[in-house]
C-alpha positions as CSV (number, residue, x, y, z in Angstrom):
1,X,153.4,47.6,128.9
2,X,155.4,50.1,131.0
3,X,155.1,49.1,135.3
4,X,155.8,52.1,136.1
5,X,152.9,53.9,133.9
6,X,150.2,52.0,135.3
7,X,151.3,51.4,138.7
8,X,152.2,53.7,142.0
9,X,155.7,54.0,143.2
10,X,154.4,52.2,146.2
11,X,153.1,49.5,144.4
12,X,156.2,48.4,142.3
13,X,158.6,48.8,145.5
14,X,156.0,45.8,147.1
15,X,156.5,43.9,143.7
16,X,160.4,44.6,144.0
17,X,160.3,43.3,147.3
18,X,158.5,40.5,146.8
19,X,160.3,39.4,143.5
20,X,163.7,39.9,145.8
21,X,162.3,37.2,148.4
22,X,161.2,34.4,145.9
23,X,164.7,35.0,144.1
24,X,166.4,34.5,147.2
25,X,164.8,31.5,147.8
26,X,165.8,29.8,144.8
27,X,168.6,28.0,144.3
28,X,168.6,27.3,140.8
29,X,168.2,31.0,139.8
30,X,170.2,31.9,136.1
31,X,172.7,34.8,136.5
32,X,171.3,37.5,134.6
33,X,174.0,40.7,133.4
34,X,173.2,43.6,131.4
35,X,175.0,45.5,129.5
36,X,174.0,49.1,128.5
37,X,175.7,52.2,127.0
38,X,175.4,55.0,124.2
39,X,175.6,54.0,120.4
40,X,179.9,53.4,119.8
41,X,181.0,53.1,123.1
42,X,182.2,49.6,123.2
43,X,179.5,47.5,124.8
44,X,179.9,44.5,122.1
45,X,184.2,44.9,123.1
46,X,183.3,44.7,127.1
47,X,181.0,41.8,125.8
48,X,184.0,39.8,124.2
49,X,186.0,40.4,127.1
50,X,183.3,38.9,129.6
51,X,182.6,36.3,127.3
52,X,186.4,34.9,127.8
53,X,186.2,34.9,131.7
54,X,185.4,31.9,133.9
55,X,182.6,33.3,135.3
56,X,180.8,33.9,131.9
57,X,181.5,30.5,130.4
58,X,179.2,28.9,128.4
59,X,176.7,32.0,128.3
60,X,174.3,32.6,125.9
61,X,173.5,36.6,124.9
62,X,170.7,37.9,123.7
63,X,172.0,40.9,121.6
64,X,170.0,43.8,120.1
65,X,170.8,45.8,117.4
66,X,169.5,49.4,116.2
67,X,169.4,48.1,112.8
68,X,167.2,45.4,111.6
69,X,170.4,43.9,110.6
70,X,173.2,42.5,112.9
71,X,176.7,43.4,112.3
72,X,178.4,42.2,115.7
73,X,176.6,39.2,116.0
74,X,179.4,36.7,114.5
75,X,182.3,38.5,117.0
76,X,180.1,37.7,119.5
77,X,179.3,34.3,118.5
78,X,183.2,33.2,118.6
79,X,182.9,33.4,122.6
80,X,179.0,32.5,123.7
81,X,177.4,29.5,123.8
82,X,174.5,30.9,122.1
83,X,173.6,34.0,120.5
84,X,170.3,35.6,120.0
85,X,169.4,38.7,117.8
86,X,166.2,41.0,118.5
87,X,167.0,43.4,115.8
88,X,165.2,46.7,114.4
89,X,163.9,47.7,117.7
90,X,164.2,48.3,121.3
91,X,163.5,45.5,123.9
92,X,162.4,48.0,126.6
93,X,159.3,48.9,124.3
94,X,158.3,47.3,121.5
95,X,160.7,44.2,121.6
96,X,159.9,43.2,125.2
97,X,157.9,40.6,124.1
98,X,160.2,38.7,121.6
99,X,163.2,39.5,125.2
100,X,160.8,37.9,127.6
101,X,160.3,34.6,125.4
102,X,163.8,34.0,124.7
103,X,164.2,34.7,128.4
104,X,161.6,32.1,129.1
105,X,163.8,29.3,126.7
106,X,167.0,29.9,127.6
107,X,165.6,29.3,131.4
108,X,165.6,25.8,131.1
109,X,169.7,25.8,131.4
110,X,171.4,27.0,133.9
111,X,174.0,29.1,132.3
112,X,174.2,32.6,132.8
113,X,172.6,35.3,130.0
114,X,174.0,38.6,128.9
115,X,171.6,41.5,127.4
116,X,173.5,43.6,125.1
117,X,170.8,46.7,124.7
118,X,171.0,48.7,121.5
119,X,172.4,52.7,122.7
120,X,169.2,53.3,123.0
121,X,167.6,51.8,125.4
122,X,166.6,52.4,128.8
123,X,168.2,50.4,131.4
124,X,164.9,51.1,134.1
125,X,162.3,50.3,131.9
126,X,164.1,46.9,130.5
127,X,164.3,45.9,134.5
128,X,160.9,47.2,135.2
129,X,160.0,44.6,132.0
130,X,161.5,41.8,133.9
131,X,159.9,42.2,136.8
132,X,156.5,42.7,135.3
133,X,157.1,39.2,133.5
134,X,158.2,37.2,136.6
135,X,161.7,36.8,135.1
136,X,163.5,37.7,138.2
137,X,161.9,34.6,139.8
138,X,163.7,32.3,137.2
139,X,167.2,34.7,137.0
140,X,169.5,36.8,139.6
141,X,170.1,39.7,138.0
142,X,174.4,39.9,139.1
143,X,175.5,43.2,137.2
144,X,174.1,45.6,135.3
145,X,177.1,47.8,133.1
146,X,177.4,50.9,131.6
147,X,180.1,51.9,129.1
148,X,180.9,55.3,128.8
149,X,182.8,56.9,126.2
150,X,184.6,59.6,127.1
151,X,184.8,61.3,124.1
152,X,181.7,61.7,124.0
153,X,182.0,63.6,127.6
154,X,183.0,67.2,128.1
155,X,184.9,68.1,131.4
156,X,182.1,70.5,132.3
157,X,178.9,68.5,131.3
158,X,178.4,65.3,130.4
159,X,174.7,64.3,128.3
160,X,172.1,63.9,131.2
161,X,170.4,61.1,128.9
162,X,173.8,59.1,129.6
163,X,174.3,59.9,133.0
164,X,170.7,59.0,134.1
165,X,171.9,55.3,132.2
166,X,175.0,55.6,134.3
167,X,173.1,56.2,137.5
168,X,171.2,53.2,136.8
169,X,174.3,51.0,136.3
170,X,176.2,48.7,139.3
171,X,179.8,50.0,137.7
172,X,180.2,52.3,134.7
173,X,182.9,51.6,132.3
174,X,184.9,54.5,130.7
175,X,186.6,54.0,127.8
176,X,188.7,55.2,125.4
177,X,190.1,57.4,128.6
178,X,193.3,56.6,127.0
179,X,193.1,59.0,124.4
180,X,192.7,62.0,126.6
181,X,194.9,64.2,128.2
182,X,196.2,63.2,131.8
183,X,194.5,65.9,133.6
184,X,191.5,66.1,131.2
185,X,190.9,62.4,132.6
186,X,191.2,63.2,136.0
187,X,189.0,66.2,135.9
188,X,186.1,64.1,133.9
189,X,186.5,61.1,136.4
190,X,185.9,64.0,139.2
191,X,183.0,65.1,137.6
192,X,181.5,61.6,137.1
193,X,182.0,61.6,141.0
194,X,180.5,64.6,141.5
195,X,177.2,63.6,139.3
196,X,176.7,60.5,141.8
197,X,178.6,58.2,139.9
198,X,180.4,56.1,142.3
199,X,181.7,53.0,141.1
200,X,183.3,54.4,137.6
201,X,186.3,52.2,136.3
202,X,188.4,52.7,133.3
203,X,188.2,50.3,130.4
204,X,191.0,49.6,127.5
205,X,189.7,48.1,124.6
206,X,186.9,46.1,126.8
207,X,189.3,45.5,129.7
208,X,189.1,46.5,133.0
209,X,189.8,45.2,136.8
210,X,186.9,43.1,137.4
211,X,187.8,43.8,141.3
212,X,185.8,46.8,141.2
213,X,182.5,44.9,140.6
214,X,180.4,45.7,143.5
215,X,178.1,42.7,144.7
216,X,175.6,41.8,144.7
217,X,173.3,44.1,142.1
218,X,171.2,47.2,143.4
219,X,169.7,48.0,139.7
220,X,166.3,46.2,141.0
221,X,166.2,49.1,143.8
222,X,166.9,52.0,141.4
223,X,164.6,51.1,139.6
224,X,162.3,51.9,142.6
225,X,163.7,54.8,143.2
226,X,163.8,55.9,140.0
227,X,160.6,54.6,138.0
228,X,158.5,57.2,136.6
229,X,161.2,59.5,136.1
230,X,162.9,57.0,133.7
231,X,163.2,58.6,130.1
232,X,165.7,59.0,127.5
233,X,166.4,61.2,124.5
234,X,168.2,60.1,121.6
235,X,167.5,61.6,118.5
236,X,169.6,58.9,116.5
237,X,168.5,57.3,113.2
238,X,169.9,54.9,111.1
239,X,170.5,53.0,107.3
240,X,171.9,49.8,106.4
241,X,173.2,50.2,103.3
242,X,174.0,46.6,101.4
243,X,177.2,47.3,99.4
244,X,177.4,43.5,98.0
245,X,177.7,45.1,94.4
246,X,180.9,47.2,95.0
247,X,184.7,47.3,94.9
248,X,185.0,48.4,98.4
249,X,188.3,48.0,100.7
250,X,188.6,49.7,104.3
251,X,190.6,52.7,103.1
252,X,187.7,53.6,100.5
253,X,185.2,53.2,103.3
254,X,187.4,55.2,105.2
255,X,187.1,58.1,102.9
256,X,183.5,57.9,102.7
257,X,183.2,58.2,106.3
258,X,184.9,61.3,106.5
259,X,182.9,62.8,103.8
260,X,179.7,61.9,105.4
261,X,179.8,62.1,109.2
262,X,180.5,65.5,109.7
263,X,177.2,66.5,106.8
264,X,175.1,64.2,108.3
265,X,176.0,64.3,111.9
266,X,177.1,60.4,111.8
267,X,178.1,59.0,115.0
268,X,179.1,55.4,114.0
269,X,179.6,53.2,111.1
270,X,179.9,49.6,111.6
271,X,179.8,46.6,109.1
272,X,181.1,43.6,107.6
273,X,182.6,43.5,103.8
274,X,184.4,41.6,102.1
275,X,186.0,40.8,98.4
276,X,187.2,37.9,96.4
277,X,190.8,37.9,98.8
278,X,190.0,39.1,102.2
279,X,186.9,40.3,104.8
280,X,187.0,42.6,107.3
281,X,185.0,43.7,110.3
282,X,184.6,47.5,110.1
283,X,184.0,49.6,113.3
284,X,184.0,53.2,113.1
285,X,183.3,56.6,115.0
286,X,184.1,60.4,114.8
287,X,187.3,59.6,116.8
288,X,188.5,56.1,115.2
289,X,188.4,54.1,112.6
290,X,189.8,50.5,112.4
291,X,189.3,47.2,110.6
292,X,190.0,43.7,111.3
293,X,189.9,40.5,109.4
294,X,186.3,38.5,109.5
295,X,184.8,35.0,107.9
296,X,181.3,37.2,107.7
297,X,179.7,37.6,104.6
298,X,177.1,39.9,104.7
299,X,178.4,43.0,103.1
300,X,176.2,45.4,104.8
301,X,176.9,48.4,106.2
302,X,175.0,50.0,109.2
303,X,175.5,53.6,109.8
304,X,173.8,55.5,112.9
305,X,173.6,59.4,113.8
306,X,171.0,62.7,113.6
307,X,170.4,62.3,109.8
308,X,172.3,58.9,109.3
309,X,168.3,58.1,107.6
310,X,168.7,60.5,104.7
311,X,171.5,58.7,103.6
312,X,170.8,56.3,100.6
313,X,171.9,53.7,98.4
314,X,172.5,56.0,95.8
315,X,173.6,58.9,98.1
316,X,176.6,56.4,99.7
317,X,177.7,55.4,96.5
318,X,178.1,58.6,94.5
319,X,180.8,59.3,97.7
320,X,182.2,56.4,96.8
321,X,182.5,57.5,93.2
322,X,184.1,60.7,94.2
């Protein structure tokens, strides 16, 4: 159930309210962060760089994938107390449910909770959730992030789907700003500013000067404002391909990538593999592609983009044979 499609504006700035009060008054309130941004960007990276911060210690995350399966799950799991999967939907629709229980059970500690949302989802709606289930009378919502890639920006427009996720955010993170030219940097950071975005902070490889967090949170009061108008477009599909059976090393996958992304209009690969001497973690975009050692073991590969759902078993591995 959407708030927002079944209630007045009026009505959910009351419940805003209200919820803001009886948080207030509780002493014993969880701190709540999320952490939002398009499919690539480097949300689980920011994530293993809050993980590793006094602040975050001893968190538990509730991550959720695209894909029914989870690739980033063990990186996480290296830094959080606990980690949680919702995977093969989106926890601001169909997955709010199976988000509001684990909410519920990881209330009866203390320590603070991260939600990772897959690129998909919409920041608004996933707050407007929370309220609706009383969760911000057991948790202080403390930061909500965005990561921005910003190769994925243009110097004269930038998507509105991800700038209305920016706008919802306390801070937006821009990364990969490193690969871009000096004054293309500066002239994208301008026109962040100029769309409204305020609080935009570079970020290298997950890092970034945690000075610039602005407290405490205004997400529940965009929400407000922005309730009914919350949508987003993503026309992004995905297949997990299970390449257990194969020879495969990260320059092969490499080449397959390269074949693939620009026919099917990929916009990530990501995935664990491994053979009888090493595993690696795979990560991989139009703009990058790198590898690092892993103990996972599930030799699956999950790739995303606008026809990443054509692409089949049989389709992946004739590349492969090429």
């Amino acid at each position: 159930m959407l708030y927002c499609r079944k209630n007045t504006i009026q009505q959910m700035k009351s419940l805003i309210r209200c919820s803001c009060i009886e948080r207030n008054a509780m002493k014993d309130s969880r701190a709540l962060y999320l952490v939002n941004g398009a499919l690539g960007a480097g949300k689980t990276t920011l994530l293993q760089y809050l993980l590793q911060q006094e602040q975050y210690s001893g968190a538990r995350v509730i991550e959720n994938e695209f894909a029914a399966e989870s690739v980033d799950s063990a990186l996480v799991a290296r830094h959080a107390d606990e980690v949680a999967t919702i995977a093969g939907s989106c926890i601001c629709c169909s997955s709010s449910d199976e988000l509001i229980s684990l909410l519920r059970a990881f209330s009866s500690s203390t320590a603070p909770v991260i939600i990772e949302s897959t690129g998909v989802a919409n920041s608004l709606r996933l707050i407007e959730q929370l309220i609706v289930a009383d969760m911000i009378k057991h948790y202080e919502l403390k930061q909500s992030f965005y990561v921005l890639d910003a190769l994925e920006c243009d110097v004269e427009r930038v998507p509105e789907a991800m700038l209305r996720e920016a706008q919802a955010a306390d801070i937006v993170l821009l990364s990969k700003i490193d690969r871009l030219p000096n004054k293309v940097a500066r002239d994208l950071q301008a026109l962040l500013r100029d769309r409204g975005l305020t609080n935009v902070v570079p970020m290298h490889f997950g890092k970034f000067d945690m000075t610039k967090l602005r407290l405490p949170s205004r997400a529940l009061e965009r929400a407000m404002l922005y309730g009914e108008d919350a949508q987003r477009a993503d026309t992004s599909t995905y297949s997990v391909i299970d390449v257990a059976a194969a020879d495969i090393t990260p320059n092969l996958l490499e080449d397959v990538w390269r074949k693939l992304q620009c026919a099917y209009g990929l916009r990530r690969l990501k995935g664990d593999i491994h053979n009888k001497i090493q595993s690696w973690h795979i990560e991989a975009t139009p703009h990058q592609f790198r590898s690092n050692e892993t103990d996972d073991q599930q030799n699956k590969i999950v790739i995303i983009g606008e026809r990443a759902h054509e692409i089949t078993h049989d389709i992946f591995f004739a590349e492969m044979q090429q």
